[in-house]
C-alpha positions, -999 to +999 in steps of 0.1 A: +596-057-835+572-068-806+581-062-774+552-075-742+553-065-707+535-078-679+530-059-646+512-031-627+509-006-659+509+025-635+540+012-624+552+012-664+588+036-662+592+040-700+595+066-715+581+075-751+597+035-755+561+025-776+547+032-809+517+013-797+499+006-763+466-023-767+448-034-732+418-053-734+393-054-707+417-044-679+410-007-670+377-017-650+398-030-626+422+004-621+415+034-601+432+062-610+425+064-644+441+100-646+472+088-634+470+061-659+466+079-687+497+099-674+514+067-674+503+054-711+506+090-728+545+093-713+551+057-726+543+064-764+560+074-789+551+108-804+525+102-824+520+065-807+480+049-808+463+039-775+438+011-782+416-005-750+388-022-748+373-020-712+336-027-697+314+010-699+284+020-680+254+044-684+251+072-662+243+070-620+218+056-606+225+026-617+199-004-606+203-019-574+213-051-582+238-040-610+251-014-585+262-040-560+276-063-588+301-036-599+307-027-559+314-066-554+338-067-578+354-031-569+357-025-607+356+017-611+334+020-646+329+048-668+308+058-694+325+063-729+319+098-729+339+102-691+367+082-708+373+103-736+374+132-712+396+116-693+420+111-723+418+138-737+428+155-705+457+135-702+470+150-736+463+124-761+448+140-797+421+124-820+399+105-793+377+084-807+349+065-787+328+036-797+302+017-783+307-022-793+282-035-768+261-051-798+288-069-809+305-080-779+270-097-766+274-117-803+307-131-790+289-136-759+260-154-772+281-178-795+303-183-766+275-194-747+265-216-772+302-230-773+301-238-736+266-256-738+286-279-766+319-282-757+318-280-716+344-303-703+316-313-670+288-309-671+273-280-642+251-301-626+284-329-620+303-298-602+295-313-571+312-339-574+346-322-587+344-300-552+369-311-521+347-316-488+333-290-468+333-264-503+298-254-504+281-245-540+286-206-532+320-216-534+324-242-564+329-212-586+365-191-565+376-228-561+374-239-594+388-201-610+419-209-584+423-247-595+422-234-633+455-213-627+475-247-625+469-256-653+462-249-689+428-274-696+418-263-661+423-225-668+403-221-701+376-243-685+378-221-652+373-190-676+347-203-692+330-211-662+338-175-657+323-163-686+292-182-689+286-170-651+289-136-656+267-136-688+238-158-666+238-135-641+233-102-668+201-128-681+189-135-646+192-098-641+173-087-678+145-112-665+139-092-630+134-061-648 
């Protein structure tokens, strides 16, 4: 049996109701991470598995330029070794940590390569799509919100997403 839940996970109220608890890529984006690994560890089972995925970062100082990405975005990133402390303080046994960063910059890379074939517009038409008065260092927050209506829209958006995000890490690798 599969049960899904969609909401504010600090916010979760069961209690040992999981044998299993899988996020992927949302942590970055919460806080409190003692409180919720509080929240997680109360909702498993005993003996109930925690698998994430999130973003990671080295240790402080960080570059300028990658310091004010991760401040623009008010994610809250820590390395794998904080994260396991973190865990492990919250009671969970067996921690394991792994760095995937080769293998998630494959998938990056052949998404790339997706997006150059199968791009729905082309980048250099974007002006076009935009209403009047949207400036170009707005094309990319209007067309993320169009994409949320609908389905085409929303995995183009994301893609548009993605191949942003992973321009800007290039852009940045070529200033160093």
């Amino acid at each position: 049996r599969v049960s899904l839940r969609w909401g504010d996970c600090l916010e979760l109220e069961a209690r040992a109701d999981y044998d299993a608890v899988y996020s992927r890529d949302v942590f970055l984006h919460i806080h409190d991470k003692a409180r919720l690994f509080d929240v997680l560890r109360d909702s498993l089972r005993p003996g109930g598995k925690l698998l994430f995925t999130d973003y990671c970062c080295g240790p402080k100082p960080w570059a300028e330029d990658f310091a004010a990405y991760v401040e623009d975005r008010a994610y809250c990133l820590h390395g794998i070794d904080e994260y396991a402390r973190l865990i492990a303080a919250a009671g969970f046994e067996r921690v394991e940590g792994e760095d995937c960063s080769a293998r998630f910059i494959d998938i990056l890379v052949a998404d790339l390569e997706r997006i150059e074939r199968e791009c729905l517009v082309e980048l250099e038409q974007l002006d076009q799509m935009l209403p009047p008065g949207v400036e170009e260092p707005d094309v990319w927050q209007y067309l993320d919100g169009v994409a949320a209506g609908s389905r085409t829209m929303k995995d183009d958006g994301e893609m548009r997403r993605l191949y942003r995000n992973v321009v800007e890490l290039y852009e940045e690798e070529d200033r160093r």
